[in-house]
PyMOL commands that place a pseudoatom at each C-alpha (Angstrom):
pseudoatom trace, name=CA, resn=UNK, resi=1, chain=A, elem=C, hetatm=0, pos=[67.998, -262.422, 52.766]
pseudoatom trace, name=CA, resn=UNK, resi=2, chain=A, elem=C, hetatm=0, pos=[65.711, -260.995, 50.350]
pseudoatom trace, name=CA, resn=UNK, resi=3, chain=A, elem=C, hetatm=0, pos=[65.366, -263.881, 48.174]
pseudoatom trace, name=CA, resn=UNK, resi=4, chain=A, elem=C, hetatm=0, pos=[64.418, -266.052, 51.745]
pseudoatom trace, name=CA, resn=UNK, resi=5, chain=A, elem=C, hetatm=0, pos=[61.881, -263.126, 52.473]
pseudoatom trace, name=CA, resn=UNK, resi=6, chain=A, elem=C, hetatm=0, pos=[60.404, -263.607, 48.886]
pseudoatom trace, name=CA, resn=UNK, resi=7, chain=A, elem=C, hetatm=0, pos=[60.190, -267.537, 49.300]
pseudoatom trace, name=CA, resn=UNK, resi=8, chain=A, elem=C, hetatm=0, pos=[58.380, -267.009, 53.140]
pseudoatom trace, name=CA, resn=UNK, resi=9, chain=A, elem=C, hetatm=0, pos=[56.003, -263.830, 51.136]
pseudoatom trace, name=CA, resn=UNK, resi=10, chain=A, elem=C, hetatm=0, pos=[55.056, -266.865, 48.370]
pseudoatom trace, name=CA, resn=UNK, resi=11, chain=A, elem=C, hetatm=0, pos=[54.543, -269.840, 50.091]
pseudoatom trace, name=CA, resn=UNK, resi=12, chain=A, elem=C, hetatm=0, pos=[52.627, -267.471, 52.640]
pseudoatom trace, name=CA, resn=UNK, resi=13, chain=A, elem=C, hetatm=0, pos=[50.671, -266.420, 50.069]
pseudoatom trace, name=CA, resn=UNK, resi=14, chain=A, elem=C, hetatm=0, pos=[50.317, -269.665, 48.647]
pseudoatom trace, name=CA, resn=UNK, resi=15, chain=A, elem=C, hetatm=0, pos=[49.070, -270.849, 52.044]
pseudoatom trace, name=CA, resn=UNK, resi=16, chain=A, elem=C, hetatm=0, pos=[46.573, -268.036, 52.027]
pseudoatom trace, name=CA, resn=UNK, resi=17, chain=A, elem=C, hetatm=0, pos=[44.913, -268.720, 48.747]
pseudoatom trace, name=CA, resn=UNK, resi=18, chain=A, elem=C, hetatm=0, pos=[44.444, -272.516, 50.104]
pseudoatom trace, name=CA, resn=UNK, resi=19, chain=A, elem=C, hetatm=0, pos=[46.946, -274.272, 48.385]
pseudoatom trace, name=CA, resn=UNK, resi=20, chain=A, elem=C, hetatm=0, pos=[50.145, -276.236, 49.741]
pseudoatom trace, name=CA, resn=UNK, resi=21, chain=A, elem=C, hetatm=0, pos=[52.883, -275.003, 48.375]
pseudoatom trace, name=CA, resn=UNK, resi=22, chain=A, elem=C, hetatm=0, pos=[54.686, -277.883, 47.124]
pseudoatom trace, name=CA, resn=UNK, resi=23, chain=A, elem=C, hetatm=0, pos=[51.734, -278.254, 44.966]
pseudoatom trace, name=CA, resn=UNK, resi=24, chain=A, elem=C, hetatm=0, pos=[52.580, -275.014, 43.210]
pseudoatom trace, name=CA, resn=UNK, resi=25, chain=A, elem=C, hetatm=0, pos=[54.039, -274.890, 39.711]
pseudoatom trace, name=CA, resn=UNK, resi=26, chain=A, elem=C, hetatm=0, pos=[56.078, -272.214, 38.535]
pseudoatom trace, name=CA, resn=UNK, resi=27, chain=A, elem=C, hetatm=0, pos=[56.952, -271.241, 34.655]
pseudoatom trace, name=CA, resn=UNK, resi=28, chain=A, elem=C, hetatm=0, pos=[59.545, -268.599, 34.470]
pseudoatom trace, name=CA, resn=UNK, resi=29, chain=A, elem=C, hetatm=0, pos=[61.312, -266.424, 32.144]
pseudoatom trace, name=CA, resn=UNK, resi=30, chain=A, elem=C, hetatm=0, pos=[63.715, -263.738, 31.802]
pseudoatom trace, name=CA, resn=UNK, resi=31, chain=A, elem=C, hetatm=0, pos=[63.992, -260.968, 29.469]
pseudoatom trace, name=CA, resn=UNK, resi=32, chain=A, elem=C, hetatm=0, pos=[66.935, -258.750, 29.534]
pseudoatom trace, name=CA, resn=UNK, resi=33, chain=A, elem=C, hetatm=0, pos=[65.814, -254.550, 28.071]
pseudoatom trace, name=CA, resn=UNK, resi=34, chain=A, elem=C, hetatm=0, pos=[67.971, -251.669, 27.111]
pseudoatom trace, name=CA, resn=UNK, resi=35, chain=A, elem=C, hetatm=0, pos=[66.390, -249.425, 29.286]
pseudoatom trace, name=CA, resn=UNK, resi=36, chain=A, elem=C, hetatm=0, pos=[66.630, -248.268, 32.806]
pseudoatom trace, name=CA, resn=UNK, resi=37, chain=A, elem=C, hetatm=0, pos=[64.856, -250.536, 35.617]
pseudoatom trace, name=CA, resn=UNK, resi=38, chain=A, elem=C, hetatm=0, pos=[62.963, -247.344, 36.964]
pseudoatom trace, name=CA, resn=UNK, resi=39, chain=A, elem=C, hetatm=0, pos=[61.492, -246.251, 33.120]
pseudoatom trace, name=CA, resn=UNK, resi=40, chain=A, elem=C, hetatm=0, pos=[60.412, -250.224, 32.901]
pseudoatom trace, name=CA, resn=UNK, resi=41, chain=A, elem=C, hetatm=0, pos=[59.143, -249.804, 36.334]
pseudoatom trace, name=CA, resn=UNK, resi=42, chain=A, elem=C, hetatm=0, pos=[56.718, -247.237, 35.541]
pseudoatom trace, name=CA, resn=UNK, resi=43, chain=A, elem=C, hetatm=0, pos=[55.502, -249.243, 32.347]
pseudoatom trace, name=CA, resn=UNK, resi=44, chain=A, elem=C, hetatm=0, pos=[54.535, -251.931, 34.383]
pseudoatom trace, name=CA, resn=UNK, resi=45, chain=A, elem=C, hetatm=0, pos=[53.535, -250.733, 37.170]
pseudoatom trace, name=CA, resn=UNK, resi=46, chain=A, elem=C, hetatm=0, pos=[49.516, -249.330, 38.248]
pseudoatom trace, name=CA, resn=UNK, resi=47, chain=A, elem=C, hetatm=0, pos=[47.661, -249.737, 34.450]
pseudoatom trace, name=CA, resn=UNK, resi=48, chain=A, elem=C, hetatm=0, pos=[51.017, -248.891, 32.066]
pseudoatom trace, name=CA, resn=UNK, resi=49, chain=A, elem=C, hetatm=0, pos=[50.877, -252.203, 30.509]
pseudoatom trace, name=CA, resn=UNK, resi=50, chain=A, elem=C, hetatm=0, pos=[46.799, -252.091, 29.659]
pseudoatom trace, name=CA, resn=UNK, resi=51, chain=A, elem=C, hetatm=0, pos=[47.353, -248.877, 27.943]
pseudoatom trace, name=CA, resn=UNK, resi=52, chain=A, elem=C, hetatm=0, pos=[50.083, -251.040, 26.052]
pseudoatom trace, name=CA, resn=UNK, resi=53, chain=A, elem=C, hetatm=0, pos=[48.432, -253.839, 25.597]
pseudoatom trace, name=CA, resn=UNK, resi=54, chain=A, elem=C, hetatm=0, pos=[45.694, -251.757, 23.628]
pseudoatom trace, name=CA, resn=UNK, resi=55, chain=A, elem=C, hetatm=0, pos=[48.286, -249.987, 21.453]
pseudoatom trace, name=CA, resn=UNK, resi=56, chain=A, elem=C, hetatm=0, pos=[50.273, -252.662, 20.610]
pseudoatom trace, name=CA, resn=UNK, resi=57, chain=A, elem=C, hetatm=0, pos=[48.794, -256.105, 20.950]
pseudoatom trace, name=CA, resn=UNK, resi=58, chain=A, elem=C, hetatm=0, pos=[45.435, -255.915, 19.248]
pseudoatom trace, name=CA, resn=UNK, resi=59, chain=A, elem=C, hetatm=0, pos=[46.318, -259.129, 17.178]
pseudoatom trace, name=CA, resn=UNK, resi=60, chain=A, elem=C, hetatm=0, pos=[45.848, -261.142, 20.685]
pseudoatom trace, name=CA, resn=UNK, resi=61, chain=A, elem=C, hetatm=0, pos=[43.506, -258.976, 22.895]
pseudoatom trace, name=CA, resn=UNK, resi=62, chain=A, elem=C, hetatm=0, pos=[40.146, -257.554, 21.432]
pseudoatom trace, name=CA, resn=UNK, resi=63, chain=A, elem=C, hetatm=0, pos=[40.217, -254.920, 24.708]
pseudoatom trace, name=CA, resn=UNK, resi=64, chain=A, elem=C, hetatm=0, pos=[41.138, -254.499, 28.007]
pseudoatom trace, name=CA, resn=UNK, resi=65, chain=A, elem=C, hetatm=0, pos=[39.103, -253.073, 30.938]
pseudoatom trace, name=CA, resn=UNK, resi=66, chain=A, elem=C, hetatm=0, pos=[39.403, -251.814, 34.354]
pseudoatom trace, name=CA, resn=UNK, resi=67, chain=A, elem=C, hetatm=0, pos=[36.013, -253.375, 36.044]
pseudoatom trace, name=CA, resn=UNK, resi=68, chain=A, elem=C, hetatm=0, pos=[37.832, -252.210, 39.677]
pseudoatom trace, name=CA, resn=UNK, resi=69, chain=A, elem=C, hetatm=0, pos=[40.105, -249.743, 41.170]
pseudoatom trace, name=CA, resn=UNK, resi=70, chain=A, elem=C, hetatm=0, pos=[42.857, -247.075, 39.613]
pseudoatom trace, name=CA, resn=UNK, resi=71, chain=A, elem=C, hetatm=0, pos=[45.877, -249.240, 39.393]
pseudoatom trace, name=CA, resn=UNK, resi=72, chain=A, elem=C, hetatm=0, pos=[47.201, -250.138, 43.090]
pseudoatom trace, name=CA, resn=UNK, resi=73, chain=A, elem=C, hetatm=0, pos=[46.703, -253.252, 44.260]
pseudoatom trace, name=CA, resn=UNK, resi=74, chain=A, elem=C, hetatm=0, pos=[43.226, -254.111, 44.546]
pseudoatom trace, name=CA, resn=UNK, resi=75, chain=A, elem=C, hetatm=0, pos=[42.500, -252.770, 40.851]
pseudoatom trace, name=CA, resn=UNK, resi=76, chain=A, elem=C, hetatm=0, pos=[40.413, -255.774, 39.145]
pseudoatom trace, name=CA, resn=UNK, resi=77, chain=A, elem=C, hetatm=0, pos=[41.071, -255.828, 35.315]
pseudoatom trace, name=CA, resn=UNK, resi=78, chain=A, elem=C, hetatm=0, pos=[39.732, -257.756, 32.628]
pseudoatom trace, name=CA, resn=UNK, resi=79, chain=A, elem=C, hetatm=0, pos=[41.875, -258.529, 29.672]
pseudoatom trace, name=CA, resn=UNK, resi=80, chain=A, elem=C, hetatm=0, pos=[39.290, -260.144, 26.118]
pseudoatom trace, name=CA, resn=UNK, resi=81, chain=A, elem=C, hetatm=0, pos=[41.197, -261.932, 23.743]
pseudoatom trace, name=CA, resn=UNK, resi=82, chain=A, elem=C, hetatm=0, pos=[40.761, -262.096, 19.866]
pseudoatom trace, name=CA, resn=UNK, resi=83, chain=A, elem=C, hetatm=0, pos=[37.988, -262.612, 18.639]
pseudoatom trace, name=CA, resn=UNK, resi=84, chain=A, elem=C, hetatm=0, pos=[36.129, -261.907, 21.458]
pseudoatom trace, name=CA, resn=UNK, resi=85, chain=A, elem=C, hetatm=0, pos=[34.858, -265.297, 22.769]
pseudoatom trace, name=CA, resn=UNK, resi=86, chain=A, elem=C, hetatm=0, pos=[37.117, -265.855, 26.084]
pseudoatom trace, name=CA, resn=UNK, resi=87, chain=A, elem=C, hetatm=0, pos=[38.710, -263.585, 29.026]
pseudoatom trace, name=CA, resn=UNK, resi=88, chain=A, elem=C, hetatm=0, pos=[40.875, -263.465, 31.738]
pseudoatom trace, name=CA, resn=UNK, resi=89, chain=A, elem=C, hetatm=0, pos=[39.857, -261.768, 34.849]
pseudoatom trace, name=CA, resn=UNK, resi=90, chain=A, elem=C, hetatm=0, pos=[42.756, -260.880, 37.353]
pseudoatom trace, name=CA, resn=UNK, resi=91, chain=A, elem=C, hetatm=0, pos=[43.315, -258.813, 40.414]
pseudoatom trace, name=CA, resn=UNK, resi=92, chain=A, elem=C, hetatm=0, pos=[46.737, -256.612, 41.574]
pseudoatom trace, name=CA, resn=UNK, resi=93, chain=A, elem=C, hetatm=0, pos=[47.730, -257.973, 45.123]
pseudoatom trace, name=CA, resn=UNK, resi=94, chain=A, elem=C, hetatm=0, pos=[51.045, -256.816, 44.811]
pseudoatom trace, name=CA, resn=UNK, resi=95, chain=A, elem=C, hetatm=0, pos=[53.067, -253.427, 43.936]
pseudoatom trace, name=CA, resn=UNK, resi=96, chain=A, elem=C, hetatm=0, pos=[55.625, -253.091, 45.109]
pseudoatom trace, name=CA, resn=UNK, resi=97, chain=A, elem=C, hetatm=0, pos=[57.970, -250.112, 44.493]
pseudoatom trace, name=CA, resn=UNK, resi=98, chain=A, elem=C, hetatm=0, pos=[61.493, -250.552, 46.517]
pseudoatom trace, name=CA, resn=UNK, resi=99, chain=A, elem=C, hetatm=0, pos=[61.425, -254.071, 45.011]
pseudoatom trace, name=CA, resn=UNK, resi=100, chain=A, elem=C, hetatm=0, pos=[59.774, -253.222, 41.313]
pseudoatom trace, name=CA, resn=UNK, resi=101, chain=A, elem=C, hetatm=0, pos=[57.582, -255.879, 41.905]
pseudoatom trace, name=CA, resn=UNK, resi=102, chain=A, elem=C, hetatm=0, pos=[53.781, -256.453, 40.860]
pseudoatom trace, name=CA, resn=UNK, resi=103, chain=A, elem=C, hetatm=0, pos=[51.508, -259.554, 41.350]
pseudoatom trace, name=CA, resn=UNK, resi=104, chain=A, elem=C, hetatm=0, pos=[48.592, -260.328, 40.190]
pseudoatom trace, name=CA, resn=UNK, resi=105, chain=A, elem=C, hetatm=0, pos=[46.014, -263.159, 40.953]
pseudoatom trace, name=CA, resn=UNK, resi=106, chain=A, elem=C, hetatm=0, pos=[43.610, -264.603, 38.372]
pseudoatom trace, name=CA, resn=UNK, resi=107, chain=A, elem=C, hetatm=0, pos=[39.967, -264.787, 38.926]
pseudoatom trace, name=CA, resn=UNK, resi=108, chain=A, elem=C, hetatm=0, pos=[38.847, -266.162, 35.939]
pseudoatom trace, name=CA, resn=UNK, resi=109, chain=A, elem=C, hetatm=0, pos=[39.646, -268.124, 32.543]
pseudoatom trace, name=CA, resn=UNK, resi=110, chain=A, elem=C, hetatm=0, pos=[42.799, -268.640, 30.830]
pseudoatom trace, name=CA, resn=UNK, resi=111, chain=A, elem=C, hetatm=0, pos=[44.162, -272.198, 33.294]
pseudoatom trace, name=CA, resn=UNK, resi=112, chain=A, elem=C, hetatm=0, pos=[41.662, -271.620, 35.644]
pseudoatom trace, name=CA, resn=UNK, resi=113, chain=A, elem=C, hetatm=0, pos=[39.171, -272.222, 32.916]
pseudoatom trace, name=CA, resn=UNK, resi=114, chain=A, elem=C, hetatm=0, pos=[40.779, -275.811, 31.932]
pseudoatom trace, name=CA, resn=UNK, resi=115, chain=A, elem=C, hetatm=0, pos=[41.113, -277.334, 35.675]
pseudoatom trace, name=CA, resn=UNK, resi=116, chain=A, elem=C, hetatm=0, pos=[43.785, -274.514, 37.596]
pseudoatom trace, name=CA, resn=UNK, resi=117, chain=A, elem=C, hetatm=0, pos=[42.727, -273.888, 40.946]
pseudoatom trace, name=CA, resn=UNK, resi=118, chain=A, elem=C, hetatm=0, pos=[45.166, -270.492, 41.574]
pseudoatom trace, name=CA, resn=UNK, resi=119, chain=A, elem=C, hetatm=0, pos=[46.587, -268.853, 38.729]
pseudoatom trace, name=CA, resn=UNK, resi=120, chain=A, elem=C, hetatm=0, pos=[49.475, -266.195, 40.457]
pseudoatom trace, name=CA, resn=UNK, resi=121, chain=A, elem=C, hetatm=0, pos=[51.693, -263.781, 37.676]
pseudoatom trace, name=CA, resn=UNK, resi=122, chain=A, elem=C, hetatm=0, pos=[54.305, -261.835, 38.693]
pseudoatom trace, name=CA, resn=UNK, resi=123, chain=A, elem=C, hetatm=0, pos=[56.771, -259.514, 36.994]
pseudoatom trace, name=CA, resn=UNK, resi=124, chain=A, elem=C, hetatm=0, pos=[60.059, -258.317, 38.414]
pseudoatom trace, name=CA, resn=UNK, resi=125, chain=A, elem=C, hetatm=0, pos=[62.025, -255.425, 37.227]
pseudoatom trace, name=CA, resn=UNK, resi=126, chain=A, elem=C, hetatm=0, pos=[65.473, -256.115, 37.899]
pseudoatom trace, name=CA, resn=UNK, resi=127, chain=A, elem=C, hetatm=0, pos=[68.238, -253.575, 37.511]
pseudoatom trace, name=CA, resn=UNK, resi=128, chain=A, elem=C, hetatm=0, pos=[71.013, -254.827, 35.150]
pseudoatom trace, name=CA, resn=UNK, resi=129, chain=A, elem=C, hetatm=0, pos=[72.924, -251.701, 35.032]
pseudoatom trace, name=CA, resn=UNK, resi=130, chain=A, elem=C, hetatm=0, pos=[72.143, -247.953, 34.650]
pseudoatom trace, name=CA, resn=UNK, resi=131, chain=A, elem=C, hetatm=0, pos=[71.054, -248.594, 31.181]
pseudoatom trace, name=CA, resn=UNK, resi=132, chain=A, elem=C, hetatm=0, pos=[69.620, -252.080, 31.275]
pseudoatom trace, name=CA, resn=UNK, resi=133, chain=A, elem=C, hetatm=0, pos=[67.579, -254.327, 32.833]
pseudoatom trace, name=CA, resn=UNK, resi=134, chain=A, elem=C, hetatm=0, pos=[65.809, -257.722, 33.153]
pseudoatom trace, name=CA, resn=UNK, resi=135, chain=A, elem=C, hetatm=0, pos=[61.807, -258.334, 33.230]
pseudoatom trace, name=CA, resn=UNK, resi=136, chain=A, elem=C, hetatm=0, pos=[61.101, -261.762, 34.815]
pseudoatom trace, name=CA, resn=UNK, resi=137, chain=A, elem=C, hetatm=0, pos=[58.220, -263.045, 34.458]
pseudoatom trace, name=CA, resn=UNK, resi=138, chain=A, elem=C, hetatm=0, pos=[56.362, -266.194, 36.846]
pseudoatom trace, name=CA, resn=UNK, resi=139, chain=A, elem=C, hetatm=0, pos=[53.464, -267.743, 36.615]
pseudoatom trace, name=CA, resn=UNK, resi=140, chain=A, elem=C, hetatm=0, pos=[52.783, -270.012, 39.333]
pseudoatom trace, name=CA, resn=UNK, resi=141, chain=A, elem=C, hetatm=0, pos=[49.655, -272.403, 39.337]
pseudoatom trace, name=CA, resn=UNK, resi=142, chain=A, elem=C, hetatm=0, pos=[48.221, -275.297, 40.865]
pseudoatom trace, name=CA, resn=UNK, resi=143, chain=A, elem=C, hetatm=0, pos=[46.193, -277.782, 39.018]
pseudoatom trace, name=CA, resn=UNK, resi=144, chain=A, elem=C, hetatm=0, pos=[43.258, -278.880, 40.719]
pseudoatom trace, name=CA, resn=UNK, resi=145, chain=A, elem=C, hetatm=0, pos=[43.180, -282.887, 41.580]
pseudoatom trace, name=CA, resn=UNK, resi=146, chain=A, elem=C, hetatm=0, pos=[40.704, -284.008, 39.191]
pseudoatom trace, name=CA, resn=UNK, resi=147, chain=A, elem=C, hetatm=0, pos=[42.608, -282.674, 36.311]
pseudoatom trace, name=CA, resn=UNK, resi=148, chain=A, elem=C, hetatm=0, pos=[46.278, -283.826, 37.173]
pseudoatom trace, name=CA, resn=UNK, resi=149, chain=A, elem=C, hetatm=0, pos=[45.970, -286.144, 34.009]
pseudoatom trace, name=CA, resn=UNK, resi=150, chain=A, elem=C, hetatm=0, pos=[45.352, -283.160, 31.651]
pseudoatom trace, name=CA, resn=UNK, resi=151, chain=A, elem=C, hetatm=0, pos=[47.772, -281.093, 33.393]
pseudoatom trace, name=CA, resn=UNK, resi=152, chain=A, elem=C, hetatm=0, pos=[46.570, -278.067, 32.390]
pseudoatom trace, name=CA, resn=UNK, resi=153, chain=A, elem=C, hetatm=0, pos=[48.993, -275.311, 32.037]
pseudoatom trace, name=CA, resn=UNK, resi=154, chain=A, elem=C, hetatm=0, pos=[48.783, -271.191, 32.095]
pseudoatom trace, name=CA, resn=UNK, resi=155, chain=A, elem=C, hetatm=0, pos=[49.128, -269.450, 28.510]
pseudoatom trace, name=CA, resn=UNK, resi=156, chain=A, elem=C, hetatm=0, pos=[53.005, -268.245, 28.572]
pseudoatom trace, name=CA, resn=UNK, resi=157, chain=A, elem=C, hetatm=0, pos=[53.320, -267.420, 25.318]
pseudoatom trace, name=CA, resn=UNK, resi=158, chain=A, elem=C, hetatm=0, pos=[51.045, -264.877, 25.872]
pseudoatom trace, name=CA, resn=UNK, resi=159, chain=A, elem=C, hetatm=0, pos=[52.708, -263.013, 28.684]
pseudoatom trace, name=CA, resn=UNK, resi=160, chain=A, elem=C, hetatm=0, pos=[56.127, -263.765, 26.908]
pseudoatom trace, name=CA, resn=UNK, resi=161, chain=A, elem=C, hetatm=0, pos=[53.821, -261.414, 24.041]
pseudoatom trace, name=CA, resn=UNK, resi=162, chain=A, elem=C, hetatm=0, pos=[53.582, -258.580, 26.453]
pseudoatom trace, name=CA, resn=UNK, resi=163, chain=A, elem=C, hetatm=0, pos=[57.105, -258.803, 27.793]
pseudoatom trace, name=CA, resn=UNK, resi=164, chain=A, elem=C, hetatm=0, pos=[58.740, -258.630, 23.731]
pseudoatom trace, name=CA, resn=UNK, resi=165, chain=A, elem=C, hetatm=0, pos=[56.053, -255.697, 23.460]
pseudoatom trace, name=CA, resn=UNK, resi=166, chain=A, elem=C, hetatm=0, pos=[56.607, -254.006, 26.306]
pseudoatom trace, name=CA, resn=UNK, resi=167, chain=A, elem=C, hetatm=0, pos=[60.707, -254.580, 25.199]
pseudoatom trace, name=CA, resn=UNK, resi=168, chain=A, elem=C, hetatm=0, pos=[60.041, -253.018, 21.941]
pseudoatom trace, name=CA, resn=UNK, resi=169, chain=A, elem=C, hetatm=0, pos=[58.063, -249.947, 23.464]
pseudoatom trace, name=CA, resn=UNK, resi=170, chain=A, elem=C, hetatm=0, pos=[61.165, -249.451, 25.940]
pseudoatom trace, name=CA, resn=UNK, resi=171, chain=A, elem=C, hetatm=0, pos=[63.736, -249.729, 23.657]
pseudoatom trace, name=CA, resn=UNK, resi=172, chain=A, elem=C, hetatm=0, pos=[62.364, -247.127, 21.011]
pseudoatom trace, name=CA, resn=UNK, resi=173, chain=A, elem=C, hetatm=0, pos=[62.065, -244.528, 23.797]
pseudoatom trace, name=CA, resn=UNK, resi=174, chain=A, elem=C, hetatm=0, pos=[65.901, -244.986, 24.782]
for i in range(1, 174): cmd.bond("trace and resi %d" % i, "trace and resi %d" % (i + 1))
show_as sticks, trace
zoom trace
């Protein structure tokens, strides 16, 4: 039931940001952490991964920035990468606590820079067991008609980058 609730919530969505869903493309991975789903929870939810991101990844992102908002959805962030000379713009549209669920919708740069139309990313805290649990990760994007041939594609390895960071940081405090 959930999982059909999720599908109707996406391609809803999908519909709403004017794109037919079958023309969605979805990159997905899976990261299983040593830590309890509610302590990765709190990491990623509201701005617990920016605060991260500035620790720990400075080697990919030059800084990040909150240009809107305090965390819930809504919040518009800003995220500069090394060394200095592109962005990515995105905006929370989903947080959701009962399903440790957050979703975020890109504004600006990274795919949508190189012919995306909607860049979606959302991570999942799944509960594995009391002490373990699993952070999926999707992107989901649609490339834009006149740029099928390129088919442009959403930088994973840098959200796989936060996940293995945000592992790290989980682990040590368990």
């Amino acid at each position: 039931m959930l999982k059909q609730f999720s599908l109707v919530f996406f391609v809803l969505l999908a519909c709403y940001n004017g794109v037919n869903s079958q023309e969605l493309k979805h990159i997905t991975k899976e990261l299983e952490v040593n830590a309890p789903a509610s302590e990765a929870w709190e990491l990623y939810r509201k701005l617990g991964l920016l605060k991260l991101i500035d620790l720990k990844l400075t080697n990919i992102f030059q800084s990040t920035e909150v240009l809107k908002g305090d965390g819930g959805v809504g919040t518009v962030v800003k995220l500069t990468f090394v060394p200095g000379n592109s962005s990515y713009t995105e905006k929370f549209t989903v947080m959701d606590d009962q399903r440790r669920v957050k979703e975020t919708k890109g504004l600006e740069g990274d795919c949508l820079a190189i012919g995306c139309s909607v860049q979606i990313l959302e991570f999942e805290i799944i509960e594995k067991s009391q002490n373990s649990s699993i952070i999926k990760s999707t992107i989901s994007y649609a490339v834009k008609e006149e740029f099928q041939a390129k088919d442009p594609k959403p930088s994973i390895q840098i959200v796989e980058a936060i996940v293995q960071s945000s592992k790290k940081f989980l682990e040590r405090n368990n």
